[in-house]
PDB file as gemmi writes it, atoms N, CA and C in Angstrom:
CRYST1    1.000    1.000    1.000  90.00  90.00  90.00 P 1                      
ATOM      1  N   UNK A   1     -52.171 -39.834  13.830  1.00  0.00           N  
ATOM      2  CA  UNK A   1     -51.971 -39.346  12.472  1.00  0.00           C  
ATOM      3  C   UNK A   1     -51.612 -37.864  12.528  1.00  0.00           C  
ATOM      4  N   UNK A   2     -50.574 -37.716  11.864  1.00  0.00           N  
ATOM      5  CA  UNK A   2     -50.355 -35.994  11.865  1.00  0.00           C  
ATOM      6  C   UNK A   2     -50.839 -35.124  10.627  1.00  0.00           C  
ATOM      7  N   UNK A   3     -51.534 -34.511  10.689  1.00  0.00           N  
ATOM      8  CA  UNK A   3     -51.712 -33.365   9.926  1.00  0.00           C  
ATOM      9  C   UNK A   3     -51.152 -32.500   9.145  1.00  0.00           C  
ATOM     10  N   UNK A   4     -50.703 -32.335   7.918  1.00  0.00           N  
ATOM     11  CA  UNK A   4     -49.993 -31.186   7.286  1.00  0.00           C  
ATOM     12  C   UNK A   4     -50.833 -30.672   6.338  1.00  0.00           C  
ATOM     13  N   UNK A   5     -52.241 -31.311   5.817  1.00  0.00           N  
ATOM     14  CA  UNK A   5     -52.569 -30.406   5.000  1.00  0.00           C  
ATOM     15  C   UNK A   5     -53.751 -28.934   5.430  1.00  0.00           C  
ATOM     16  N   UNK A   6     -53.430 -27.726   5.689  1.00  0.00           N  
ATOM     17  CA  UNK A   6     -54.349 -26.708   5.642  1.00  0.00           C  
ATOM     18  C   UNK A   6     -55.641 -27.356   6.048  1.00  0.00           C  
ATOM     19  N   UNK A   7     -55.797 -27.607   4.835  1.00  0.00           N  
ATOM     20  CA  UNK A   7     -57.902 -28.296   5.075  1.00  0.00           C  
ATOM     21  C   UNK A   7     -58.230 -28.770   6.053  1.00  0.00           C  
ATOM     22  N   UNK A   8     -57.382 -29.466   6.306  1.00  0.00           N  
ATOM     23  CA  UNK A   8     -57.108 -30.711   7.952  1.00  0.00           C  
ATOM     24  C   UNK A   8     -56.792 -29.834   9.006  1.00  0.00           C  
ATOM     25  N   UNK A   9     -56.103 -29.070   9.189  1.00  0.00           N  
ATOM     26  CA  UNK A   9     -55.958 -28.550   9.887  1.00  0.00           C  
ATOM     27  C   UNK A   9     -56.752 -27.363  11.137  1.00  0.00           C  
ATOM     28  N   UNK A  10     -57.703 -26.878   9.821  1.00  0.00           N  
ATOM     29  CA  UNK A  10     -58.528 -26.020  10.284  1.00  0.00           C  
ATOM     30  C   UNK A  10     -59.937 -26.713  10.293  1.00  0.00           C  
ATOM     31  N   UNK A  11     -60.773 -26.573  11.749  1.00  0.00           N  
ATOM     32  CA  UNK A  11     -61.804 -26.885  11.057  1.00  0.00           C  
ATOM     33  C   UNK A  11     -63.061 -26.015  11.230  1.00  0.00           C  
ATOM     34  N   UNK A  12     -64.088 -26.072  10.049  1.00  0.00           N  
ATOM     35  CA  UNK A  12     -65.038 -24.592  10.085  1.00  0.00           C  
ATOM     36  C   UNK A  12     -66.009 -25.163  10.460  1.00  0.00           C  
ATOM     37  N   UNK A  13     -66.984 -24.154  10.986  1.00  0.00           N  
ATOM     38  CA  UNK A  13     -66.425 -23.017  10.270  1.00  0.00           C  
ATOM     39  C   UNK A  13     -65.009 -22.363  11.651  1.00  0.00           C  
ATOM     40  N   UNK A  14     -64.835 -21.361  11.218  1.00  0.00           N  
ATOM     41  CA  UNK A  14     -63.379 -20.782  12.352  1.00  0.00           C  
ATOM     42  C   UNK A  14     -63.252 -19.631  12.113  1.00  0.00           C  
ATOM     43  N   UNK A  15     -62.866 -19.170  12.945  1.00  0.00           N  
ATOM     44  CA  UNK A  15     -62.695 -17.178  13.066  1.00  0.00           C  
ATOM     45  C   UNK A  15     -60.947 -17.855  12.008  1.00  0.00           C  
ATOM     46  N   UNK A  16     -60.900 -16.684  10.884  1.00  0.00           N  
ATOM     47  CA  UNK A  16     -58.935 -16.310  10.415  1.00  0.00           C  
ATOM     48  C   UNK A  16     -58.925 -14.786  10.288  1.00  0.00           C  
ATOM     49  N   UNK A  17     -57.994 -14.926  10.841  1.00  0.00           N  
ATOM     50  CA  UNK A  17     -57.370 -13.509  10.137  1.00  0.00           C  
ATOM     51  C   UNK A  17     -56.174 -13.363   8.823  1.00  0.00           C  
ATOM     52  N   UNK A  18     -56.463 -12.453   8.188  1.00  0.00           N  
ATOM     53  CA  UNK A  18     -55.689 -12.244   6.904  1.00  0.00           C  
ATOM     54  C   UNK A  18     -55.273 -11.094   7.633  1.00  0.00           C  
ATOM     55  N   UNK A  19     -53.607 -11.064   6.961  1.00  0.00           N  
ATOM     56  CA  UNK A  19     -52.831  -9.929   7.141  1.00  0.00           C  
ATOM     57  C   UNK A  19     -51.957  -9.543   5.696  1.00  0.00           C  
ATOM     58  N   UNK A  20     -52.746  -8.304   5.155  1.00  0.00           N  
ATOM     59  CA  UNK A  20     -51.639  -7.713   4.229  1.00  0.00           C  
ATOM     60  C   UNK A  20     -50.883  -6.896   4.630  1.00  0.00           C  
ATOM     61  N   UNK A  21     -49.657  -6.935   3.783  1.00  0.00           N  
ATOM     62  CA  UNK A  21     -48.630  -5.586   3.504  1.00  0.00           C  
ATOM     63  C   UNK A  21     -48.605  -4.789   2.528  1.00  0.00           C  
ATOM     64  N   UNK A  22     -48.925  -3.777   2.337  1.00  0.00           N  
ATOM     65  CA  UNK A  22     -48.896  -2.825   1.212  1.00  0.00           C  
ATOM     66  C   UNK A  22     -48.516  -1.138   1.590  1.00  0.00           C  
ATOM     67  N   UNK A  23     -48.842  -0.496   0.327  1.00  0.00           N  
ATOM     68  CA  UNK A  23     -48.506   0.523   0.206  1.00  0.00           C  
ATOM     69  C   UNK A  23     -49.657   1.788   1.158  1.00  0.00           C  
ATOM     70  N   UNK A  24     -49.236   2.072   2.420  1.00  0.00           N  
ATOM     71  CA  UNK A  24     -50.368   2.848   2.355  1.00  0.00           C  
ATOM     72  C   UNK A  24     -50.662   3.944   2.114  1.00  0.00           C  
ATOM     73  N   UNK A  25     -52.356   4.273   2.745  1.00  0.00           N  
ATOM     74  CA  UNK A  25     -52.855   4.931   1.875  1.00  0.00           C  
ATOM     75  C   UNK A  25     -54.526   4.678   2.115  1.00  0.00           C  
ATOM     76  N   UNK A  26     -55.568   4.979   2.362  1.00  0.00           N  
ATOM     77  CA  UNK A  26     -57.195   5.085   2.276  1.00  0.00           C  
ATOM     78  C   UNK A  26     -57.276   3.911   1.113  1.00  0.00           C  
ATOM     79  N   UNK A  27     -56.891   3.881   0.329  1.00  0.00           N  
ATOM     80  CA  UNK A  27     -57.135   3.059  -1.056  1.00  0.00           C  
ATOM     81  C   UNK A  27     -56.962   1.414  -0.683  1.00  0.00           C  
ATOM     82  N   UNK A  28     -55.460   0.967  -0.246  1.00  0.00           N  
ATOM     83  CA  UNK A  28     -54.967   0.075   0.205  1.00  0.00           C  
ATOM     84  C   UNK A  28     -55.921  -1.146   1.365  1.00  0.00           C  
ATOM     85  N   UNK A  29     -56.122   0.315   1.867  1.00  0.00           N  
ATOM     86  CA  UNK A  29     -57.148  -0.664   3.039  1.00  0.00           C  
ATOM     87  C   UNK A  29     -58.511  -1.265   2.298  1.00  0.00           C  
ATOM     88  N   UNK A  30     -59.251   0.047   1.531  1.00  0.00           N  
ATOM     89  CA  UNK A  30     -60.524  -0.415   1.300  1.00  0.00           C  
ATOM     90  C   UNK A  30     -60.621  -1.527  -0.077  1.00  0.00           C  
ATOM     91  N   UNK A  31     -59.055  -1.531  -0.710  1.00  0.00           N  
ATOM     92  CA  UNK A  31     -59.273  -2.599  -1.682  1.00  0.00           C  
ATOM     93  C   UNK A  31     -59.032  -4.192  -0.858  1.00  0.00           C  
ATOM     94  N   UNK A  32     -58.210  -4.154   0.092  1.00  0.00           N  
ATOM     95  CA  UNK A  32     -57.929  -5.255   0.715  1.00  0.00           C  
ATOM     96  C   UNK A  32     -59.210  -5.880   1.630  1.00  0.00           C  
ATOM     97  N   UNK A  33     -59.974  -5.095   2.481  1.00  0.00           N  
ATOM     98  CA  UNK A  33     -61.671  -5.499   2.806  1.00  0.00           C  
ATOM     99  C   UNK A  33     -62.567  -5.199   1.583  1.00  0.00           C  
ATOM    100  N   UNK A  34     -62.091  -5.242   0.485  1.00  0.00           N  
ATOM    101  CA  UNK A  34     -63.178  -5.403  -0.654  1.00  0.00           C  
ATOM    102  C   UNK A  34     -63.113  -6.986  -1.068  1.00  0.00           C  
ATOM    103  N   UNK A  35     -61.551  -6.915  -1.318  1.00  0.00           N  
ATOM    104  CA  UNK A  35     -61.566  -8.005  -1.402  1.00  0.00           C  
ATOM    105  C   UNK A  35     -62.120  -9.532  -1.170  1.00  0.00           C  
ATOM    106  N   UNK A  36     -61.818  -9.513   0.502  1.00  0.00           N  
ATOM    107  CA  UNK A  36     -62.241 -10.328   1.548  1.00  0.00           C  
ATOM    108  C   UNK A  36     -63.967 -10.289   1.645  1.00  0.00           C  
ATOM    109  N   UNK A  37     -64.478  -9.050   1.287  1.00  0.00           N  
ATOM    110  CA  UNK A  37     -65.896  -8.893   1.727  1.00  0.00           C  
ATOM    111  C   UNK A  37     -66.251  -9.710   0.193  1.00  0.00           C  
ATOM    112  N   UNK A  38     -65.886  -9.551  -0.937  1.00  0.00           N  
ATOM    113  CA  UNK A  38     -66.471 -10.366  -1.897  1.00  0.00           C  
ATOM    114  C   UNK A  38     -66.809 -11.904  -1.943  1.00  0.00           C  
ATOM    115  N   UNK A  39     -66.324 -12.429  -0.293  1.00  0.00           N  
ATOM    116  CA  UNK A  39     -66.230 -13.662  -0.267  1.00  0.00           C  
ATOM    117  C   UNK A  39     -67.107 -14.002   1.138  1.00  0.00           C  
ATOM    118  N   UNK A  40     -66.667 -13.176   2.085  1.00  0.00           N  
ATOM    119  CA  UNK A  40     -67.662 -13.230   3.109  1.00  0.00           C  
ATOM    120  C   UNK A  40     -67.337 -11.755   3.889  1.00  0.00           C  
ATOM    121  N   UNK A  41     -68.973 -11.519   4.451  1.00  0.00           N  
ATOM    122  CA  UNK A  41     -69.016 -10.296   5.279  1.00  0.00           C  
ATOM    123  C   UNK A  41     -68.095 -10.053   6.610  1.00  0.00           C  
ATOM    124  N   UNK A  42     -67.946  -8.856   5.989  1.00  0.00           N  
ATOM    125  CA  UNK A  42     -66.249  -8.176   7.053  1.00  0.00           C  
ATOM    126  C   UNK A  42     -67.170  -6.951   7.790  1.00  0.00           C  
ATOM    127  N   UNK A  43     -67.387  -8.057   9.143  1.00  0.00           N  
ATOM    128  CA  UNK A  43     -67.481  -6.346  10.530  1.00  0.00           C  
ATOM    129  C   UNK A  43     -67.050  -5.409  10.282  1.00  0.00           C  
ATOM    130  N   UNK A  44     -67.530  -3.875  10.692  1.00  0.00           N  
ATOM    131  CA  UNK A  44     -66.683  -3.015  10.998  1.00  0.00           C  
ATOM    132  C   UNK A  44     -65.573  -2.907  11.808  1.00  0.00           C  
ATOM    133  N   UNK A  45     -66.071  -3.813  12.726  1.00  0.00           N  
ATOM    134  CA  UNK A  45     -65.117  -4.053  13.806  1.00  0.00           C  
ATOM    135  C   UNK A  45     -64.470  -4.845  13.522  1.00  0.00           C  
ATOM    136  N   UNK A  46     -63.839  -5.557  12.243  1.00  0.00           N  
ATOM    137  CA  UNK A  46     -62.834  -6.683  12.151  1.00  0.00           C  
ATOM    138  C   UNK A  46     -61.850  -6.228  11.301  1.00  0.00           C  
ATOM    139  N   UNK A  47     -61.225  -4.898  11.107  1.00  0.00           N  
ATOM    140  CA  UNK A  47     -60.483  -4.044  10.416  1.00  0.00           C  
ATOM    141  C   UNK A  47     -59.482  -3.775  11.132  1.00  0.00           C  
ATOM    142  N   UNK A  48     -58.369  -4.014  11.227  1.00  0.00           N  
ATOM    143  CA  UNK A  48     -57.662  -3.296  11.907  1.00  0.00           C  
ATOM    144  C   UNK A  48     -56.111  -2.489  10.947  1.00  0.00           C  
ATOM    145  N   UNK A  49     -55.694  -1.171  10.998  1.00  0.00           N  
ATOM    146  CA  UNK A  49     -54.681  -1.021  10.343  1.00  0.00           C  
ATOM    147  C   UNK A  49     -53.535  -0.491  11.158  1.00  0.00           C  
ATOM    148  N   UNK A  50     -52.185  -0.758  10.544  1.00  0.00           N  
ATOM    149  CA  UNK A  50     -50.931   0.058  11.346  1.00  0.00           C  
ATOM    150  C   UNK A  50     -50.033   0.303  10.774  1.00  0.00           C  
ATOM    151  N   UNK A  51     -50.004   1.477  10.459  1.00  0.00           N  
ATOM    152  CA  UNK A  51     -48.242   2.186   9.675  1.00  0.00           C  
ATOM    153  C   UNK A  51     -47.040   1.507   9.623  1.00  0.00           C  
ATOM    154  N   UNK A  52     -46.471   1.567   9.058  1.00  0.00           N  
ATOM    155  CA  UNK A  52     -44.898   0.906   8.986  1.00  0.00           C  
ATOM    156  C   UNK A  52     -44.078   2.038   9.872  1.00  0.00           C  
ATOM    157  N   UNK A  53     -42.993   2.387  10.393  1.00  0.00           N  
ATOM    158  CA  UNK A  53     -42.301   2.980  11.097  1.00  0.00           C  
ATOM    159  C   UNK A  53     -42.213   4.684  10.274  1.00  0.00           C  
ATOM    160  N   UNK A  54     -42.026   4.209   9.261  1.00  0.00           N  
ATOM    161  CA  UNK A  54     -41.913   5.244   8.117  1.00  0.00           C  
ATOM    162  C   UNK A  54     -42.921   5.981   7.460  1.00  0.00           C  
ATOM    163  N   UNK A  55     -43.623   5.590   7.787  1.00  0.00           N  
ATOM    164  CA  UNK A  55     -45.345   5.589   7.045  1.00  0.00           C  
ATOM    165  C   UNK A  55     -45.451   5.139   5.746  1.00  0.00           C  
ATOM    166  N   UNK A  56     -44.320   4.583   5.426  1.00  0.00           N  
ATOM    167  CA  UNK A  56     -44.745   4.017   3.940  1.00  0.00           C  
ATOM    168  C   UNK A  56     -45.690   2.931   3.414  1.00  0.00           C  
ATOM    169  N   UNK A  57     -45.180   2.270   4.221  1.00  0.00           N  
ATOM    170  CA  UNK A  57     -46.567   0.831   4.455  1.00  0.00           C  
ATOM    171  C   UNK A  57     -47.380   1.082   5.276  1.00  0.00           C  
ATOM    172  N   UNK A  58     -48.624  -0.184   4.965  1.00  0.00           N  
ATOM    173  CA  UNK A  58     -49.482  -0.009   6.106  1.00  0.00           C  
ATOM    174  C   UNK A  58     -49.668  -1.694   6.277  1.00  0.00           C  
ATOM    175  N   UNK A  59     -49.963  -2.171   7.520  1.00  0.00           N  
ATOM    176  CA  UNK A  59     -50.606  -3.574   7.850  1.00  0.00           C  
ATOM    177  C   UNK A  59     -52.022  -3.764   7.631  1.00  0.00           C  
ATOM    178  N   UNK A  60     -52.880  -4.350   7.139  1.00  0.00           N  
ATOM    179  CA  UNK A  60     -54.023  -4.043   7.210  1.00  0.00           C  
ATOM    180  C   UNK A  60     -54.746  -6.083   7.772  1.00  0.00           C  
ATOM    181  N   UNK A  61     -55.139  -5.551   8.591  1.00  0.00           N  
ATOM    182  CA  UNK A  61     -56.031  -6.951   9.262  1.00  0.00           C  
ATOM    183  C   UNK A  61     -57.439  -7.367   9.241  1.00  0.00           C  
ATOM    184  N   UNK A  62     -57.622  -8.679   8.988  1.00  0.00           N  
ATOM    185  CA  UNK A  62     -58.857  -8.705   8.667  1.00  0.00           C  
ATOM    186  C   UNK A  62     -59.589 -10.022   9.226  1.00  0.00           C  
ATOM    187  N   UNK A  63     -60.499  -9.696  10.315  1.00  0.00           N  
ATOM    188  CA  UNK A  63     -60.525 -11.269  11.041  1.00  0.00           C  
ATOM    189  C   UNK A  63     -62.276 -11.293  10.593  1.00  0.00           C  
ATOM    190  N   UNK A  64     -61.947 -12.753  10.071  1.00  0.00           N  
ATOM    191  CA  UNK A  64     -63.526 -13.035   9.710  1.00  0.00           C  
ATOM    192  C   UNK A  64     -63.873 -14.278   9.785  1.00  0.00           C  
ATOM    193  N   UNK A  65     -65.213 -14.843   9.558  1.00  0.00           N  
ATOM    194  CA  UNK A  65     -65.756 -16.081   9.942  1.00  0.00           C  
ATOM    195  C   UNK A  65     -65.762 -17.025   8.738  1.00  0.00           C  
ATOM    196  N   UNK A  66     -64.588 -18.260   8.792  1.00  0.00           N  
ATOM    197  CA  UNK A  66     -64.562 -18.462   7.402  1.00  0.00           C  
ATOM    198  C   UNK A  66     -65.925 -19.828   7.693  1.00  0.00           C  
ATOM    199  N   UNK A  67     -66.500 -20.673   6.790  1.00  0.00           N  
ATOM    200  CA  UNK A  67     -67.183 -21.491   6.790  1.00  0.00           C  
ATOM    201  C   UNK A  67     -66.651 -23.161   5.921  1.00  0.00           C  
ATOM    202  N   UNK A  68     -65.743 -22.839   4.969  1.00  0.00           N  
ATOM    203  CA  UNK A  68     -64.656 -23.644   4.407  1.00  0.00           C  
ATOM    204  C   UNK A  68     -63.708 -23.604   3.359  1.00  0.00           C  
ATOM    205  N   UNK A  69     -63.031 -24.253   3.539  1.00  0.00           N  
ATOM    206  CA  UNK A  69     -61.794 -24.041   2.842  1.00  0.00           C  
ATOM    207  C   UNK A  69     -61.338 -23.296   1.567  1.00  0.00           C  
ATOM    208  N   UNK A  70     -62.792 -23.659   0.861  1.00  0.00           N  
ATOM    209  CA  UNK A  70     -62.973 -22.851  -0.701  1.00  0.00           C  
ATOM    210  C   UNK A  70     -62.655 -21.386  -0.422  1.00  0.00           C  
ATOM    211  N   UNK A  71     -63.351 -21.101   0.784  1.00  0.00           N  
ATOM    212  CA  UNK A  71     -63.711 -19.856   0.947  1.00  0.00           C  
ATOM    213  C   UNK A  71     -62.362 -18.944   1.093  1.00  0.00           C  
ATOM    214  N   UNK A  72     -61.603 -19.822   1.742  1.00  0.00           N  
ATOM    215  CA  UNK A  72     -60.079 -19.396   2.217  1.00  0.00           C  
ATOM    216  C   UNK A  72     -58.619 -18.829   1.030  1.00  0.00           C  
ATOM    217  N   UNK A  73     -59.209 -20.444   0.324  1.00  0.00           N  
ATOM    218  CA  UNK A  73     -57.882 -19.945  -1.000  1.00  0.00           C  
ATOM    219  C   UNK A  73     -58.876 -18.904  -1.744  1.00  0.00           C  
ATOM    220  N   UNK A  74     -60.416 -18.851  -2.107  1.00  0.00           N  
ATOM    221  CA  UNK A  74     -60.310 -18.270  -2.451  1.00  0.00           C  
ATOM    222  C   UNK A  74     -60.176 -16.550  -2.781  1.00  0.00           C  
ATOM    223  N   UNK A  75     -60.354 -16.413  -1.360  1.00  0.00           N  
ATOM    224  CA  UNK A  75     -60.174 -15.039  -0.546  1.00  0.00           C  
ATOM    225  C   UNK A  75     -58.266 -14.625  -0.634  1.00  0.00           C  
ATOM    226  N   UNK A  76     -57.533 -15.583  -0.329  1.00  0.00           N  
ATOM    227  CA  UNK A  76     -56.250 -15.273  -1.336  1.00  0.00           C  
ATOM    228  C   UNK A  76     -55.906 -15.242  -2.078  1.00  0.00           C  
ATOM    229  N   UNK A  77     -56.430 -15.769  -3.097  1.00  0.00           N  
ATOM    230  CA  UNK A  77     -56.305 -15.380  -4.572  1.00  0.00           C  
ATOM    231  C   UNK A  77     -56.971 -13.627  -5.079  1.00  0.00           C  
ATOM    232  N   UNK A  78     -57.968 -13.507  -4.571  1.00  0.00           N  
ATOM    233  CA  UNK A  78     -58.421 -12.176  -4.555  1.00  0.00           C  
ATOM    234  C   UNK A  78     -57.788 -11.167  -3.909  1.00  0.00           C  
ATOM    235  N   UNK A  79     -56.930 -11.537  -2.552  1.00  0.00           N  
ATOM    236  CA  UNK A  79     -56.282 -10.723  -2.326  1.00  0.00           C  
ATOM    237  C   UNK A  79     -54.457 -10.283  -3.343  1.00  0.00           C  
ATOM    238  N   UNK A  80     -54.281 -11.480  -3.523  1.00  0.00           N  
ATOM    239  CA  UNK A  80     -53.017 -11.280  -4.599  1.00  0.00           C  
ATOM    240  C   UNK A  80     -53.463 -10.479  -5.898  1.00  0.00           C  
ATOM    241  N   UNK A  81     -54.798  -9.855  -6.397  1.00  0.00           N  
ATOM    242  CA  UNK A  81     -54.468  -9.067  -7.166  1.00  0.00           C  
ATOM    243  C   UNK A  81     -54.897  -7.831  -6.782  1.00  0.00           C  
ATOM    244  N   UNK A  82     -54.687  -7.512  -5.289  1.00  0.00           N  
ATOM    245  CA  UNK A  82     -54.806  -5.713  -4.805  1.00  0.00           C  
ATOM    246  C   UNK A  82     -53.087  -5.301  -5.645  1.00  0.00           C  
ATOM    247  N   UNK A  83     -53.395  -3.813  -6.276  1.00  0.00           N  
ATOM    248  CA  UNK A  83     -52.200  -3.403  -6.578  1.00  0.00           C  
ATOM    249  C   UNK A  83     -51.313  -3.158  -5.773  1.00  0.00           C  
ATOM    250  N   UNK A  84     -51.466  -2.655  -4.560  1.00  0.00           N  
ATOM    251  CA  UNK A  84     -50.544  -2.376  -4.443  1.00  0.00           C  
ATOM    252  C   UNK A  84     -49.711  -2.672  -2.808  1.00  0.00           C  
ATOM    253  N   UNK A  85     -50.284  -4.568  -2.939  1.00  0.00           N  
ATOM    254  CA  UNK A  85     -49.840  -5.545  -1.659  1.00  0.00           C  
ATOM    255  C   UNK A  85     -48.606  -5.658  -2.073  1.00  0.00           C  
ATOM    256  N   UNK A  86     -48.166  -5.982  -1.249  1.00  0.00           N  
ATOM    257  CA  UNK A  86     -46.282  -6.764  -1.395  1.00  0.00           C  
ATOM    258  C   UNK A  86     -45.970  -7.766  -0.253  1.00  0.00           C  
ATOM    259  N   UNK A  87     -47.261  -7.884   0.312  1.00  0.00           N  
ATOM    260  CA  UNK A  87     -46.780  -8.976   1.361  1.00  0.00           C  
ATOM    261  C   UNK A  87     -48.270  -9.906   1.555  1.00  0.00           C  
ATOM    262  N   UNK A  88     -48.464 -11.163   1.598  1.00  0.00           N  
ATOM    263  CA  UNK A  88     -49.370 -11.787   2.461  1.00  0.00           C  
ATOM    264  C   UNK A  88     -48.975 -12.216   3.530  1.00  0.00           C  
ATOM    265  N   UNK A  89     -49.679 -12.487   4.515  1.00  0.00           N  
ATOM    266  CA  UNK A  89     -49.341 -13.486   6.128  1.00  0.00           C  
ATOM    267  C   UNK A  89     -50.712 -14.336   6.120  1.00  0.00           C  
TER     268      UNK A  89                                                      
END                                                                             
């Protein structure tokens, strides 16, 4: 049987990482691990950020321990209303 749906795919609990794109900036980062932390606790050590070439953007990474699926969409939905993302991965 092959697999295409998400849910199926993953199974928890499981380390994910979220990757935004946004504007950076100090702000950017700490709304994007606010985000994620409103859903489950984000290490210090599970932060990672990196400039765009230009410095206009920043990447901001976020690897955490999800437990299930709820937890997942709903940690993207929270992230789609940081102001000032322009990208999910």
């Amino acid at each position: 049987m092959k697999k295409t749906d998400v849910e199926e795919l993953l199974d928890f609990p499981c380390h994910y990482q979220f990757k935004a794109m946004g504007i950076a900036g100090e702000g950017f980062m700490r709304d994007i691990v606010a985000a994620v932390n409103k859903h489950v606790a984000v290490p210090e050590d599970a932060v990672r950020c990196r400039p765009s070439g230009k410095g206009t953007y920043q990447s901001v990474s976020v690897l955490v321990t999800l437990y299930n699926y709820e937890q997942l969409t709903a940690i993207y939905a929270e992230l789609r209303q940081v102001v000032d993302l322009k990208m999910l991965l």
